[in-house]
C-alpha positions as CSV (number, residue, x, y, z in Angstrom):
1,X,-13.0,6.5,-76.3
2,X,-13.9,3.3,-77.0
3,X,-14.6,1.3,-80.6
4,X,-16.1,-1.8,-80.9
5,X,-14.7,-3.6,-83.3
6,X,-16.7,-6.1,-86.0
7,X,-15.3,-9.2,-84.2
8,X,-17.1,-8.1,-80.7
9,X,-14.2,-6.9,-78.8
10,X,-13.9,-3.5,-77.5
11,X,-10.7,-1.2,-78.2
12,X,-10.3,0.6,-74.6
13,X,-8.6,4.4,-75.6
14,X,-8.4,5.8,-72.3
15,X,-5.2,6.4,-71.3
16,X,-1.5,6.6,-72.5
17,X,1.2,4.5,-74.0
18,X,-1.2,1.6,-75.1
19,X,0.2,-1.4,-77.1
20,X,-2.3,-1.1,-79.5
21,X,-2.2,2.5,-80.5
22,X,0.0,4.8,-82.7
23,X,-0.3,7.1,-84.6
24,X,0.7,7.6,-88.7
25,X,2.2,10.1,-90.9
26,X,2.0,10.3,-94.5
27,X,5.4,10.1,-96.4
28,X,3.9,13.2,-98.0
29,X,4.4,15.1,-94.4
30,X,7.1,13.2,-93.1
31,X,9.9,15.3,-94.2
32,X,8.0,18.7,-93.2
33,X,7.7,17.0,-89.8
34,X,11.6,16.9,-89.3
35,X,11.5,20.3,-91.0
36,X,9.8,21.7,-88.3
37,X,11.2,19.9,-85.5
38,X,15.1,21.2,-86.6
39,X,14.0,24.8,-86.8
40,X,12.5,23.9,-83.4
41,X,16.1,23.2,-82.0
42,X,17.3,25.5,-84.2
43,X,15.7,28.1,-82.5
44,X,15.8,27.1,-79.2
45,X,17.1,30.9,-77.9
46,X,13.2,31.5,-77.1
47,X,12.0,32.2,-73.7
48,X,10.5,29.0,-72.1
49,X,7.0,30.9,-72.7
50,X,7.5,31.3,-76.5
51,X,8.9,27.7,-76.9
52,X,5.8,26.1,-74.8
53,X,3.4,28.0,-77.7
54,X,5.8,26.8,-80.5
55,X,5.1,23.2,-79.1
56,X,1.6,23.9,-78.7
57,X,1.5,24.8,-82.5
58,X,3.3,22.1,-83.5
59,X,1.2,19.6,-81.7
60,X,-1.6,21.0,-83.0
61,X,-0.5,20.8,-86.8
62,X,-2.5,17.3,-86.7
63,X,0.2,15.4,-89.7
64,X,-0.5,12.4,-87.5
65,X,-3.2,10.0,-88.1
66,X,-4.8,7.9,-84.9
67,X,-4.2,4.1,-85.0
68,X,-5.5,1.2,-83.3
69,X,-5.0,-2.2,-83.6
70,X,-8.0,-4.8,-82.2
71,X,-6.3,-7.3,-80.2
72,X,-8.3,-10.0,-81.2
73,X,-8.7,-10.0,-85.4
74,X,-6.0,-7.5,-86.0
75,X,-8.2,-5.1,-87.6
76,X,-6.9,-1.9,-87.8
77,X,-8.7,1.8,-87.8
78,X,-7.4,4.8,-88.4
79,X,-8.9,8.0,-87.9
80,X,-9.4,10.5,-91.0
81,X,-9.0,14.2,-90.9
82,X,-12.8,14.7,-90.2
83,X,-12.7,12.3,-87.4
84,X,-14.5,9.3,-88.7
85,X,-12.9,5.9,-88.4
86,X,-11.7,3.7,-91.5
87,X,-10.9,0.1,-90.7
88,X,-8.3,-2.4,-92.6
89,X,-8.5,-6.0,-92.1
90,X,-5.1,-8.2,-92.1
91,X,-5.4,-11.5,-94.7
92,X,-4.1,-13.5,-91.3
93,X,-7.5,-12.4,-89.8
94,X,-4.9,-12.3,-86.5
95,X,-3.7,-10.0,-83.7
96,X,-0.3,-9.0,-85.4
97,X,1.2,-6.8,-83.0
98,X,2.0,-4.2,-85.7
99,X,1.5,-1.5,-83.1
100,X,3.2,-3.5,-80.1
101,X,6.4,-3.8,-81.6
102,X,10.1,-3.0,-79.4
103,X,12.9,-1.6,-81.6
104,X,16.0,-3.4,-81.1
């Protein structure tokens, strides 16, 4: 995937673990998240099979959102549920790093 971005520069999505991707959850489905991640060790007596499918589902429950940051202006898009791509632009007009942060 690629987007260009209103400043000119292209936003390469074509692989993983990118410094200017993530990905964003609503505080709304935040806690059902970690709801179904404990009954997912919670349950963890399922056959390999079963628990492959029950990460499959999971996966598949889309309560992320797709971020990306451009590297140049610092514009951000996020993907919405139908697909489409809704961009935010930082007052700095500047490459923050938001997305290319290291915890300490």
């Amino acid at each position: 995937m690629k987007i260009k971005c209103t400043c000119e520069n292209i936003i390469v999505d074509q692989t993983d673990y990118l410094k200017n991707k993530g990905y964003l959850i609503s505080d709304t489905q935040w806690f059902d998240f970690w709801d179904a991640v404990d009954e997912a060790i919670k349950e963890s007596e399922y056959s390999k099979a079963e628990k492959e499918d029950f990460s499959i589902q999971f996966k598949q429950q889309w309560v992320f959102k797709k971020i990306w940051e451009c590297s140049k202006c610092g514009k951000l898009y996020i993907e919405d549920k139908n697909g489409e791509l809704v961009s935010y632009s930082p007052d700095s007009k500047k490459y923050n790093r938001i997305l290319n942060e290291k915890s300490s």
